[in-house]
C-alpha positions as CSV (number, residue, x, y, z in Angstrom):
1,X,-82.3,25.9,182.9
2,X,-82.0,23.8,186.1
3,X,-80.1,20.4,186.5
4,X,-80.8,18.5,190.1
5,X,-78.4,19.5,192.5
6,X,-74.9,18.4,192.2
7,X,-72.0,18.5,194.8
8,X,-68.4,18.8,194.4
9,X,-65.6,16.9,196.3
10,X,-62.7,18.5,197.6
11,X,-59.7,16.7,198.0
12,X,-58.4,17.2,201.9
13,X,-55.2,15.0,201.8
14,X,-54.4,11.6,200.8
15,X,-57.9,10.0,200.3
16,X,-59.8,12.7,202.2
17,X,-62.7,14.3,200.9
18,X,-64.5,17.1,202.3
19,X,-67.9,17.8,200.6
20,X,-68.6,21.1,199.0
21,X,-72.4,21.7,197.5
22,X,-73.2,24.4,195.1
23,X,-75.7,27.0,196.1
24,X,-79.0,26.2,194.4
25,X,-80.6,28.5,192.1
26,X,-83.7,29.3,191.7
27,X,-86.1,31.5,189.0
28,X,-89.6,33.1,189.9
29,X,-91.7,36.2,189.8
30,X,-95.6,37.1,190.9
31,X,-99.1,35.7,191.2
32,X,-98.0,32.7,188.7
33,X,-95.1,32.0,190.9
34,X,-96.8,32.7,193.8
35,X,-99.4,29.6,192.9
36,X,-97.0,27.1,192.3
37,X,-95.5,27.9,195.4
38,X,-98.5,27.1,197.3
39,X,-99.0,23.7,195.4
40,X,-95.5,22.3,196.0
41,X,-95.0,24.4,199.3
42,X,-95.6,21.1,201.5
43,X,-92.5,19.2,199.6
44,X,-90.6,22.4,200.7
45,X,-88.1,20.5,201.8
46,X,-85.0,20.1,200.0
47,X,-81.7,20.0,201.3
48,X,-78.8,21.9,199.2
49,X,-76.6,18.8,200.7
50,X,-78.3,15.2,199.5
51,X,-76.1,13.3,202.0
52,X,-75.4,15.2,205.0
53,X,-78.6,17.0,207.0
54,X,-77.3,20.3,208.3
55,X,-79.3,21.8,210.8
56,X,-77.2,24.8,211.1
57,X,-77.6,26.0,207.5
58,X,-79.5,29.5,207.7
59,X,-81.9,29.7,205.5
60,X,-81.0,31.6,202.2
61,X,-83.2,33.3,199.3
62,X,-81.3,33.3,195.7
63,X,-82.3,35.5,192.8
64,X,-81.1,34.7,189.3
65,X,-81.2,35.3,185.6
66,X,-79.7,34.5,182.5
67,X,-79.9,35.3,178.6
68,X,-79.2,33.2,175.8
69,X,-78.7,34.0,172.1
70,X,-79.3,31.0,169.9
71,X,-77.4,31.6,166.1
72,X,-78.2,29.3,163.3
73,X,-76.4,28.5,159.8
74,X,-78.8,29.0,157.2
75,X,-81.7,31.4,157.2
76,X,-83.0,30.5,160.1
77,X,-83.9,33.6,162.1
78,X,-82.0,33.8,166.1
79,X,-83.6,32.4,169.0
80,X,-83.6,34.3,171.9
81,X,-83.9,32.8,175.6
82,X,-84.4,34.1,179.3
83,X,-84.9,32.8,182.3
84,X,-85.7,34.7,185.8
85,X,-85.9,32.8,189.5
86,X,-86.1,32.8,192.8
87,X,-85.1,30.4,195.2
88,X,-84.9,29.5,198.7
89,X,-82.5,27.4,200.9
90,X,-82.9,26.4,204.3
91,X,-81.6,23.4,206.2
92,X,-84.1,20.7,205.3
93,X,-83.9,22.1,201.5
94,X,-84.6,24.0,198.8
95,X,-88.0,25.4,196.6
96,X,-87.4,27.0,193.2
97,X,-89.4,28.8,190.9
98,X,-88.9,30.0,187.5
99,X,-90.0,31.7,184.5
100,X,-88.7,31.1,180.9
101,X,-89.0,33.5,178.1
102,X,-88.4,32.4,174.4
103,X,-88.5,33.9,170.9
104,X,-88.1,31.4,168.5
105,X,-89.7,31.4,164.8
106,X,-90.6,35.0,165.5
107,X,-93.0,33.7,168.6
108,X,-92.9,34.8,171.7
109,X,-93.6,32.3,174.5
110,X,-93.3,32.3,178.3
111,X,-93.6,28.7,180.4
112,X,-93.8,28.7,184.4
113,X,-91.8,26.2,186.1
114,X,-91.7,25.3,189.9
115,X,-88.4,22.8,191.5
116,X,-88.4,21.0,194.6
117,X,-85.4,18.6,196.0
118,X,-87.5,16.9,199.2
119,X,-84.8,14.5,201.0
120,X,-86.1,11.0,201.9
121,X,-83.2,10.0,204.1
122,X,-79.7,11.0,204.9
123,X,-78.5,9.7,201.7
124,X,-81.8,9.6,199.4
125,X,-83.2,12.6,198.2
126,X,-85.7,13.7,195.2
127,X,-85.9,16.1,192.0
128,X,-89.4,17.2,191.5
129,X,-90.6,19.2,188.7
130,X,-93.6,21.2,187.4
131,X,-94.5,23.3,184.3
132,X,-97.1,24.8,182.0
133,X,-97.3,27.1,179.4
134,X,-99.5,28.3,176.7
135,X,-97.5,29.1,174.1
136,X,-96.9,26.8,171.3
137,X,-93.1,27.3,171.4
138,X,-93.2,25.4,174.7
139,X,-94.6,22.0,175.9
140,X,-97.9,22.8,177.2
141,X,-97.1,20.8,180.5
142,X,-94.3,19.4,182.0
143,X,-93.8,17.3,184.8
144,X,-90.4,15.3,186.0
145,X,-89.4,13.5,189.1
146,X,-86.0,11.5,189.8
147,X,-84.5,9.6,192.9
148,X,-81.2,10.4,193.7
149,X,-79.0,8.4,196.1
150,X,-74.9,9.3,197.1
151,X,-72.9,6.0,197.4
152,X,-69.6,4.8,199.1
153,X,-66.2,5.5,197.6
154,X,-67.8,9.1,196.3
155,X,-70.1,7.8,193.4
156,X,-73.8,8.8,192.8
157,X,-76.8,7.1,190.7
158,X,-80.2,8.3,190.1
159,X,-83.2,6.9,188.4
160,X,-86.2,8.6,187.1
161,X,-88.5,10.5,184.3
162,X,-89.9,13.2,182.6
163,X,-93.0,14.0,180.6
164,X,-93.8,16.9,178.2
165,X,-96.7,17.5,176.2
166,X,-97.1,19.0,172.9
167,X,-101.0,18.6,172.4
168,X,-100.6,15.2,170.8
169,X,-99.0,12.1,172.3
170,X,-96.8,12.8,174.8
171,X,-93.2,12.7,174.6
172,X,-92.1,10.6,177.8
173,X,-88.1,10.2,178.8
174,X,-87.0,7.3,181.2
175,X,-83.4,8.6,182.7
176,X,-81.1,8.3,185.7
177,X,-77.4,8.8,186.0
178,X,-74.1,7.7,187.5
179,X,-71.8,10.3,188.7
180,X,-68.1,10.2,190.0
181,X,-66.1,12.4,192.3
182,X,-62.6,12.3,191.9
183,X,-60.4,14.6,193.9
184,X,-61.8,18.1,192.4
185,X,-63.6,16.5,189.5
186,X,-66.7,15.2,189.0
187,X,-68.0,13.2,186.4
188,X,-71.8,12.3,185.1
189,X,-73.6,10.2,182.8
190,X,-77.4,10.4,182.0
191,X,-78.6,8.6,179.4
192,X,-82.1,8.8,177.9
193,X,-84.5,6.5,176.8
194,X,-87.4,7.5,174.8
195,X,-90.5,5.1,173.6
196,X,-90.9,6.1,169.8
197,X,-93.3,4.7,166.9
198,X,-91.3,1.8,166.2
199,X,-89.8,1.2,169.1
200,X,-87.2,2.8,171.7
201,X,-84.4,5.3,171.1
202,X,-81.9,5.9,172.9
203,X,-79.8,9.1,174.0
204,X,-76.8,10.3,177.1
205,X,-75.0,13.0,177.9
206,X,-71.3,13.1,179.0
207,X,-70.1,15.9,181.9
208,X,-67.6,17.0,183.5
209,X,-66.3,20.0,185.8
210,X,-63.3,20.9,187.3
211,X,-64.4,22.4,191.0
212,X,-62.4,25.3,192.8
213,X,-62.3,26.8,196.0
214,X,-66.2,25.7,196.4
215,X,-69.0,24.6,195.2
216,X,-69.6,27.6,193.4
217,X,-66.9,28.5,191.2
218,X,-65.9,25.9,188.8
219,X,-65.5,25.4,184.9
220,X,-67.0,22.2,182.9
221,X,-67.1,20.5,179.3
222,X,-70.8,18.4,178.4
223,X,-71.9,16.7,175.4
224,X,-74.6,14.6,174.3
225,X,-76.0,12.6,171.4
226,X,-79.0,10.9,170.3
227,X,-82.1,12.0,169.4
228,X,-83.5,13.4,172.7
229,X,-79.8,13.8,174.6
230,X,-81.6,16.3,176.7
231,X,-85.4,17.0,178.4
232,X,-85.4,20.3,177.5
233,X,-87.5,19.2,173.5
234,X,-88.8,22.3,171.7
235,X,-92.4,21.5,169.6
236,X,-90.1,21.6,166.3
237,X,-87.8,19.0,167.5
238,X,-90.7,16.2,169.0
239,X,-89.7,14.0,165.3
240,X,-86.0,14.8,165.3
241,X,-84.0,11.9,164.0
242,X,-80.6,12.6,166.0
243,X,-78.7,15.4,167.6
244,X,-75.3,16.1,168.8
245,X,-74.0,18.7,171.2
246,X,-71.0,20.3,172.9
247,X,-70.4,22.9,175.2
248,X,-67.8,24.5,177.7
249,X,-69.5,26.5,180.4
250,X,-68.9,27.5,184.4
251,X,-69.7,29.5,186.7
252,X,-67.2,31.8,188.9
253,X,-67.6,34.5,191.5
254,X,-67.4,38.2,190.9
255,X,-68.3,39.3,194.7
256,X,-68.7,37.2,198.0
257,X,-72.5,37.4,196.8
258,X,-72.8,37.6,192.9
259,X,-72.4,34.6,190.8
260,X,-71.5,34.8,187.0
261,X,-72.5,32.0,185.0
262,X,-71.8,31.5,181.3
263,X,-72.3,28.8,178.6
264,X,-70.4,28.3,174.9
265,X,-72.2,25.6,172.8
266,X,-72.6,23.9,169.5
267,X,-75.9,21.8,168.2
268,X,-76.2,19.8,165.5
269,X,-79.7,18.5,164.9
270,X,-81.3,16.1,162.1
271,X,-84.6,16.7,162.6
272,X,-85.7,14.2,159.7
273,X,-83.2,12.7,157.2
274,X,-81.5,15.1,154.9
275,X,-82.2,17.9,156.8
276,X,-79.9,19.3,159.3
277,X,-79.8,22.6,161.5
278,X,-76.8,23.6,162.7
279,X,-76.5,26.4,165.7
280,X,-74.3,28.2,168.5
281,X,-75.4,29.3,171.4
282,X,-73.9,32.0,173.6
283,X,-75.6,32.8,177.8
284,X,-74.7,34.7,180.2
285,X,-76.3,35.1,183.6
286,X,-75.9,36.7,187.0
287,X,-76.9,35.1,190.7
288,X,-77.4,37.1,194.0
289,X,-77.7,35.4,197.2
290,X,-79.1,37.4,199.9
C-alpha cells in the first residue's frame, strides 16, 4: 500500500537541516497498467522532493513487491495480500502503478491502482489516486486526491479526500494531516472524517519514524483508531463500529539498490457491537531501483 510521499530531515548542526526524500515506490504490470498510464500520463509530473525542484535528478524506474499474511483469532480463515509496482522518477516527479492481489473469505480478488504526485509550486504539490476492480473483496472504484504544502520551521499540512465504492452508497473520507520534522524524526497526524447515517464519525492515525543515513532506511511505530482510521475499507468492514491498530514497521537497505521493507501489526475491529475480530499481520517486501 502507498502513503503520499514523505521526506525525512537530517539534522546538519545546531538548527541545520538538510532535506533527505525517500525514493518513491511504485507497483504495475501489463495492458491494465499500461491504460492507466496513458490516462494519468499528462499529470506525470511529480517530484520525489515536494519543496525543492531539482532539475538534476536523473530519472529513475523502481520495481517493487510485497506479501502480507493476515492471522485472525477465532475461526476466521488467513488473509493473504500482494502487491506488485512499478514506478518512475524523474526531476519534475513521479507516476506509479500498481496491482493488488487478495484472498480473503476464500476469494480471490485483484484491483488496479494508478499514483501520481503532480507539483503545483515549489512548495505545493498533489497526491492523486485511481482504482478499479471487479472483485467483491475490493471497492469497485476508488479515487483520492490531497494537497500537500511544506511550511516554515520544518512542519507540513495537507488537506484532501477519498472515495470508494462498494455498489451501494459510497463510502467518502474527508482527511489531511500535520506532520513534524524534528532533528531525524518525523511526526504525522491524519485524521479522518467520515459522513455516516446519523451523522459524522470520526477517525486519525498517529506516526512516527526514526530516519537514518537517508531517506530510505529508517524504522517507525503507527497507530490509529476509530472507525475508518485508514482508506484502505475492505466490503466487510463498510458498517464497522470502531477499530484500533498498532504496528512497528521500516524499511532498510540490503544493497546500494535493493530495499527491504517489513511491517508487524495488530487490529482490533468491532464491526457491529458485540462482535469483535481480532488479527496480526506479518509483510515483507523487496524494492529495486534501476
Amino acid at each position: 500500500m502507498l502513503e503520499p510521499v514523505q521526506d525525512a530531515w537530517r539534522a546538519e548542526g545546531a538548527g541545520s537541516y538538510i532535506r533527505i526524500m525517500p525514493r518513491l515506490s511504485c507497483r504495475f504490470p501489463s495492458a491494465i497498467a499500461s491504460l492507466l498510464m496513458v490516462a494519468v500520463l499528462p499529470l506525470t509530473a511529480v517530484a520525489q522532493d515536494a519543496t525543492v525542484a531539482r532539475k538534476d535528478v536523473k530519472p529513475t524506474v523502481t520495481a517493487a513487491g510485497d506479501y502480507s499474511l493476515v492471522s485472525f483469532s477465532g475461526d476466521t480463515d488467513p488473509w493473504r495480500l500482494g502487491s506488485v509496482s512499478l514506478s518512475r522518477r524523474g526531476a519534475r516527479g513521479s507516476l506509479i502503478a500498481r496491482i493488488n492481489y487478495a484472498n480473503r473469505f476464500a476469494t480471490d480478488g485483484v484491483q488496479v491502482e494508478a499514483d501520481a504526485y503532480p507539483r503545483v509550486s515549489e512548495n505545493v504539490y498533489l497526491y492523486l489516486n485511481a482504482g478499479y476492480s471487479s472483485a467483491t473483496i475490493f471497492p469497485e472504484w476508488r479515487v483520492g486526491g490531497e494537497a500537500f504544502t511544506s511550511l516554515p520551521q520544518a512542519w507540513e499540512a495537507s488537506l484532501g479526500f477519498r472515495q470508494l465504492r462498494f455498489g451501494g452508497a459510497p463510502v467518502t473520507l474527508f482527511t489531511g494531516a500535520v506532520g513534524k520534522y524534528v532533528g531525524n524524526y518525523w511526526f504525522s497526524l491524519r485524521p479522518y472524517v467520515r459522513s455516516k447515517e446519523g451523522g459524522l464519525s470520526a477517525s486519525a492515525g498517529l506516526t512516527a519514524r526514526r530516519y537514518f543515513e537517508d531517506g530510505d532506511h529508517w524504522m517507525g511505530v503507527a497507530a490509529s483508531y476509530g472507525s475508518s482510521p485508514t482508506d484502505r475499507i475492505t466490503p466487510d468492514a463498510v458498517g464497522r463500529t470502531q477499530a484500533f491498530s498498532m504496528s512497528l514497521n521500516g524499511s532498510t537497505g540490503l544493497t546500494p539498490r535493493l530495499l527491504a521493507t517489513w511491517t508487524l501489526g495488530h487490529d482490533e475491529e468491532e464491526l457491529s457491537p458485540g462482535n469483535t475480530r481480532k488479527s496480526i499481520t506479518a509483510s515483507a517486501g523487496l524494492k529495486l531501483t534501476f
